[in-house]
ROMAR-205386 format. One record per residue (C-alpha): chain; residue number from 1; residue in three letters; x negated, y negated, z negated. Coordinates in steps of 0.5 Angstrom, whole numbers, plus 2048, in hexadecimal, padded with zeros to 3 digits. Last residue first. Layout:
REM ROMAR-205386
  kette   nr  rest  east  north   up
      A  NUM   ALA     X      Y    Z
...
END
This chain:
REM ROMAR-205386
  kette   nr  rest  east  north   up
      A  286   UNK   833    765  81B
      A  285   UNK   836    75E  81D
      A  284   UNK   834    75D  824
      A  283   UNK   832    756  826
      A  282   UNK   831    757  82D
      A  281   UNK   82B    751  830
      A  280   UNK   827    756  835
      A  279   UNK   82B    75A  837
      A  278   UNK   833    756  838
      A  277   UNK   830    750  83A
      A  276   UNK   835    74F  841
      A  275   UNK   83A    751  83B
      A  274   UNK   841    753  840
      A  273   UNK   83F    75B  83F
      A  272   UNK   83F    759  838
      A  271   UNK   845    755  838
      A  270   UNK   848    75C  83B
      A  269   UNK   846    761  836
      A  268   UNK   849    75D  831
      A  267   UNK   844    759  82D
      A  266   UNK   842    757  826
      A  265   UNK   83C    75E  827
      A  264   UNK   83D    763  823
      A  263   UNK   845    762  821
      A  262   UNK   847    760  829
      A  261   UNK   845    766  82B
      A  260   UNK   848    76A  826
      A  259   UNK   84F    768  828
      A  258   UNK   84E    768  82F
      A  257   UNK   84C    76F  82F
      A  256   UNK   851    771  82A
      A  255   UNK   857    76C  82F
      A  254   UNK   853    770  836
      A  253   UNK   854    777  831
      A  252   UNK   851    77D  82F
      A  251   UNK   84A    77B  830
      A  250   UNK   845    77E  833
      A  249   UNK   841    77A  837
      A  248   UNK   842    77C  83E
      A  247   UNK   84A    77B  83C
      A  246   UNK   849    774  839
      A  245   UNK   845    773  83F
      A  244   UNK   84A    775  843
      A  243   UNK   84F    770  840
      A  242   UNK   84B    76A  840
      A  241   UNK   84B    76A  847
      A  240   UNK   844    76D  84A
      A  239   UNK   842    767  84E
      A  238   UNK   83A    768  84B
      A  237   UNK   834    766  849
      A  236   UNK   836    762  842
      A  235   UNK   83B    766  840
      A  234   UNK   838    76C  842
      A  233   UNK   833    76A  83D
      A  232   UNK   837    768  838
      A  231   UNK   83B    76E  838
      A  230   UNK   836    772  837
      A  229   UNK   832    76F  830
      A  228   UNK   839    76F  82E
      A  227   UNK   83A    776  82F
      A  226   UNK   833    777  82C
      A  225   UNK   836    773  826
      A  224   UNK   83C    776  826
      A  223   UNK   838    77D  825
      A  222   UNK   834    77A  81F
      A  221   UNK   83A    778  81C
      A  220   UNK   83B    77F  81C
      A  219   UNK   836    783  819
      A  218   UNK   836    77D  813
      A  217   UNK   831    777  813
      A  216   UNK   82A    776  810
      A  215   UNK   827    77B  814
      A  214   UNK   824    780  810
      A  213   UNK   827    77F  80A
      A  212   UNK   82D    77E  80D
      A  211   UNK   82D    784  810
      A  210   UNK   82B    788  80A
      A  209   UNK   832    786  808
      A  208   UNK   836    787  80C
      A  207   UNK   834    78E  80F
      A  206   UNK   835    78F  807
      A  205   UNK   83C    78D  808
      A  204   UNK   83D    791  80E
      A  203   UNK   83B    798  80B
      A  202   UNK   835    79B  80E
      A  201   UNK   835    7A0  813
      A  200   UNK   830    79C  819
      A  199   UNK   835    79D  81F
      A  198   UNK   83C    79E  81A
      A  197   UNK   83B    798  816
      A  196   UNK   83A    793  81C
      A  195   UNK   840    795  81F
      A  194   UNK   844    794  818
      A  193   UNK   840    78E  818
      A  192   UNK   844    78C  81E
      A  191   UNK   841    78B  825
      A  190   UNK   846    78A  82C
      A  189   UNK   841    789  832
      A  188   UNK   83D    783  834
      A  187   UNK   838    783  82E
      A  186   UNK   836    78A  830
      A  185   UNK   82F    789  832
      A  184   UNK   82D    784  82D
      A  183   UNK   832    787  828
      A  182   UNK   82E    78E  828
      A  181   UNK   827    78A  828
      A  180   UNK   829    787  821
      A  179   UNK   82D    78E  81F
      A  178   UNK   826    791  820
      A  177   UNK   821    78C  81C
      A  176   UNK   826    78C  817
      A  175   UNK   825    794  816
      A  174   UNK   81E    793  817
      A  173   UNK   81D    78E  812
      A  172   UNK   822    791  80C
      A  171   UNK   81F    798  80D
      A  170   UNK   817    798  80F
      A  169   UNK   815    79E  812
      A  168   UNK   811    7A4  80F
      A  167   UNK   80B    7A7  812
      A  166   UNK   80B    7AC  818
      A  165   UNK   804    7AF  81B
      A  164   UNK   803    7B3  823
      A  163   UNK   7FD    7B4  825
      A  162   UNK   7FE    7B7  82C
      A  161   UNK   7FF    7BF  82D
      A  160   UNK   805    7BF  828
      A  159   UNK   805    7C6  824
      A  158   UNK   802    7C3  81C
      A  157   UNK   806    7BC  81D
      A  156   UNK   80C    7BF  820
      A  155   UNK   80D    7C5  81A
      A  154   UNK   80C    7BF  815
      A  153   UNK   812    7BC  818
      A  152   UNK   816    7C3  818
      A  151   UNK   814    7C4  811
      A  150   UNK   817    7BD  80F
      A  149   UNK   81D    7BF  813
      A  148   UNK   81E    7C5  810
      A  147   UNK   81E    7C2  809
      A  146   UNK   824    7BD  80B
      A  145   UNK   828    7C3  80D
      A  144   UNK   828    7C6  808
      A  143   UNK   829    7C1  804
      A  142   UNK   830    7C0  808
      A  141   UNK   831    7C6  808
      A  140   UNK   832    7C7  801
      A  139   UNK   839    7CC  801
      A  138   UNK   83A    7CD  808
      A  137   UNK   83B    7C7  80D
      A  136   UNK   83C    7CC  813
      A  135   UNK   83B    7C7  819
      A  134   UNK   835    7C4  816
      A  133   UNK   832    7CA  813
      A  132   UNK   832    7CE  819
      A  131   UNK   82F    7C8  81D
      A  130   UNK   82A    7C8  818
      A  129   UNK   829    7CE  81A
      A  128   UNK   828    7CD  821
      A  127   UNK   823    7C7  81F
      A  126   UNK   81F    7CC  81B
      A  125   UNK   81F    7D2  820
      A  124   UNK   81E    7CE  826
      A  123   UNK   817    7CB  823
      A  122   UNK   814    7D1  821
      A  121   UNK   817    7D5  828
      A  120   UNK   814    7CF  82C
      A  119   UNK   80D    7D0  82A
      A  118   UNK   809    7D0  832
      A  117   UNK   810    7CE  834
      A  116   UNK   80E    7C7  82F
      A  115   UNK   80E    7C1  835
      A  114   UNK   80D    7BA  831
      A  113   UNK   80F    7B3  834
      A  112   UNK   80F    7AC  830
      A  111   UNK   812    7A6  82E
      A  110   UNK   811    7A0  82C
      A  109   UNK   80A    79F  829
      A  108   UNK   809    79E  823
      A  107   UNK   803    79A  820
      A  106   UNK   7FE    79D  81B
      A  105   UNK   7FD    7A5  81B
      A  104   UNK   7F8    7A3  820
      A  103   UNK   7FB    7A9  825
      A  102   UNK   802    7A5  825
      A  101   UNK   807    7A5  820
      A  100   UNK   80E    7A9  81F
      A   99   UNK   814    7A5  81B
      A   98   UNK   817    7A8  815
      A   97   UNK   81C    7A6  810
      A   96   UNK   823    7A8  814
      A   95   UNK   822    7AE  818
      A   94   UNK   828    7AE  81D
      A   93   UNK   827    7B6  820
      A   92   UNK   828    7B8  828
      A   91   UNK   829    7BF  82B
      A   90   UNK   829    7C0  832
      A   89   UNK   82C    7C2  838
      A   88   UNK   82C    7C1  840
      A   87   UNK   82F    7C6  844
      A   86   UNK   82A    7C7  84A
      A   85   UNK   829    7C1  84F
      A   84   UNK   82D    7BF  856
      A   83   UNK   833    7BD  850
      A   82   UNK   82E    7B7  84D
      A   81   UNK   82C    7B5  846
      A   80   UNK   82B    7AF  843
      A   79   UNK   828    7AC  83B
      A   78   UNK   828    7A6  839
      A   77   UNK   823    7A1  835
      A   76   UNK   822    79A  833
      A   75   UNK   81E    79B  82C
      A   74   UNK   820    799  825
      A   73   UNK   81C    79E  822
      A   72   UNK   819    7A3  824
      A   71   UNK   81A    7A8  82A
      A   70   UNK   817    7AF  82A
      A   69   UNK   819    7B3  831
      A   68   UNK   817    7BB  82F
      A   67   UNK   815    7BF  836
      A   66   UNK   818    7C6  835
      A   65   UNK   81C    7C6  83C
      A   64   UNK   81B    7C0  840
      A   63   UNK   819    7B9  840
      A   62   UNK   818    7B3  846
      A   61   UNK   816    7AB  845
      A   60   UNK   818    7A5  845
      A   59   UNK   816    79F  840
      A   58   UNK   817    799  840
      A   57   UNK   81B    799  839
      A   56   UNK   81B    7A1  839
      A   55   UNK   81F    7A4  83F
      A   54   UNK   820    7AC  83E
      A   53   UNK   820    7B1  843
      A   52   UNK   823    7B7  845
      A   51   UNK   821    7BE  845
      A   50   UNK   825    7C6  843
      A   49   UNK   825    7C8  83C
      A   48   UNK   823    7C8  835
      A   47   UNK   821    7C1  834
      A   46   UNK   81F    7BE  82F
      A   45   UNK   820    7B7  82D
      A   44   UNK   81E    7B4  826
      A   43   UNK   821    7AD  825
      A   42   UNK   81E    7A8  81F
      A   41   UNK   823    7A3  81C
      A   40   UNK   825    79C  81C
      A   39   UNK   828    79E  823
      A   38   UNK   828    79C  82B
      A   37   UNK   82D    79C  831
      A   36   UNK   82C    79C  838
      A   35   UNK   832    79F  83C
      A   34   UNK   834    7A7  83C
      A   33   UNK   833    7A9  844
      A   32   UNK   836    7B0  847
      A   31   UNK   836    7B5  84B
      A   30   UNK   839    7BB  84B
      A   29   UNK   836    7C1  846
      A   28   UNK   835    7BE  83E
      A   27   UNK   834    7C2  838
      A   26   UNK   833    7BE  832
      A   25   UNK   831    7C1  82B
      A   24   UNK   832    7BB  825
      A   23   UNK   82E    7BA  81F
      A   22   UNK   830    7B4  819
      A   21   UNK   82D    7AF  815
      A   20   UNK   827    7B4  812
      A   19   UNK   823    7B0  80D
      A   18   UNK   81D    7AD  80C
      A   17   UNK   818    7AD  807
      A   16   UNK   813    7B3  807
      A   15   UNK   812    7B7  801
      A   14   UNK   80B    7B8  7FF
      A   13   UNK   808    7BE  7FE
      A   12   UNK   805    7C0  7F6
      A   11   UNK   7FF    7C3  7F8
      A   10   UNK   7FC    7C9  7F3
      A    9   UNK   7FA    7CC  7FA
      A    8   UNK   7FE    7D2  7FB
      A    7   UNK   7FC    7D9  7F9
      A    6   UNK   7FE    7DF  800
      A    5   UNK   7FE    7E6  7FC
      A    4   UNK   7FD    7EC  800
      A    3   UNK   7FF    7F2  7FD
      A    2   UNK   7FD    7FA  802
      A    1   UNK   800    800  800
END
């Protein structure tokens, strides 16, 4: 009878701070395009079938089966697939508290591309459990899988072929950051702290208050203020009538539009049209 007995070091391991948002397994087969968008969080991609592409900020390029897509926080990103090609299926994991970082271990980088065929059965084991775990919600599954998620992160470090590090991210900045970029993009659609909750996960009096602190005003008086910034312009520049501007700005109504108009700047938005020194003598109220 042979005994073996493996000792461990007397190491105490240290526990990452970070936390599993949410896993989702998609399976696309006819073309389709999602629209740009990004998070406060970390998105980890594998794929488990099939080709597509991602556009990353400026960037396009081509994944297949068993390359791993790695997005940081608060980057411009989505995914395509196409119906000349296989049936394209990932998982993908929401990973709050965690961002990967470039070689130096420094700066981070935006995203980046690994392929892990040669150990797919280590890395597909634990992220389809924690599929199973998610879908099943069994007595402590949520630990569970927030255990096998930090050792499916120290299983990418050790098997990735380029040097791949993570550190930790910086909460109330990062989450500010993305809803500051989501406004700047987004001012002309119908946004409400309840949307805003629902993107970063955090309760809307909390968005509130850190946002203030960040900015110096709230969510949503930073959205009227990019709508007003747009509507001077097209003020100024074009012969659109009040209404379409109202409209492409985002604005519920003419009536609102002229409402808020006249309370930022003393003037109805016709008047500020008429003001021959309307650029450069304004006195907006702030």
């Amino acid at each position: 009878m042979s005994n073996y007995r493996y000792q461990l070091k007397e190491k105490k391991a240290e526990k990452m701070n970070m936390r599993l948002l949410y896993i989702s397994q998609a399976r696309y087969d006819t073309d389709w395009h999602s629209i740009k968008h990004m998070h406060h969080f970390t998105e980890l991609f594998y794929v488990m079938n099939g080709s597509g592409e991602f556009l990353v900020e400026n960037s396009r390029f081509k994944v297949s089966q068993d390359d791993l897509i790695i997005i940081n926080p608060n980057v411009s990103h989505t995914e395509v697939g196409h119906a000349d090609d296989d049936v394209f299926e990932y998982i993908v994991l929401g990973i709050d508290g965690l961002q990967f970082v470039s070689e130096d271990g420094k700066s981070s980088s935006s995203y980046s591309l690994h392929n892990y065929q040669e150990f797919k059965h280590e890395v597909l084991f634990y992220l389809r459990t924690l599929v199973l775990e998610a879908q099943a919600k069994d007595e402590s599954y949520e630990p569970i899988c927030q255990n096998l998620l930090e050792i499916l992160i120290l299983n990418m470090v050790r098997r990735t072929k380029k040097k791949l590090t993570f550190a930790p991210t910086k909460k109330i900045s990062k989450e500010c950051k993305f809803i500051e970029q989501y406004i700047d993009e987004h001012f002309r659609e119908d946004i409400t702290l309840e949307k805003l909750s629902q993107l970063t996960y955090l309760n809307k009096y909390y968005i509130v208050h850190v946002f203030k602190n960040y900015k110096g005003i709230s969510p949503i008086n930073y959205m009227i203020s990019k709508r007003m910034e747009e509507a001077k312009s097209l003020l100024a520049t074009t012969n659109f009538s009040v209404s379409k501007i109202s409209d492409i700005t985002g604005f519920s109504s003419q009536s609102y539009f002229s409402q808020v108009f006249k309370k930022e700047t003393n003037k109805s938005p016709n008047q500020y049209r008429r003001s021959p020194d309307k650029p450069e003598n304004e006195s907006d109220r702030k």
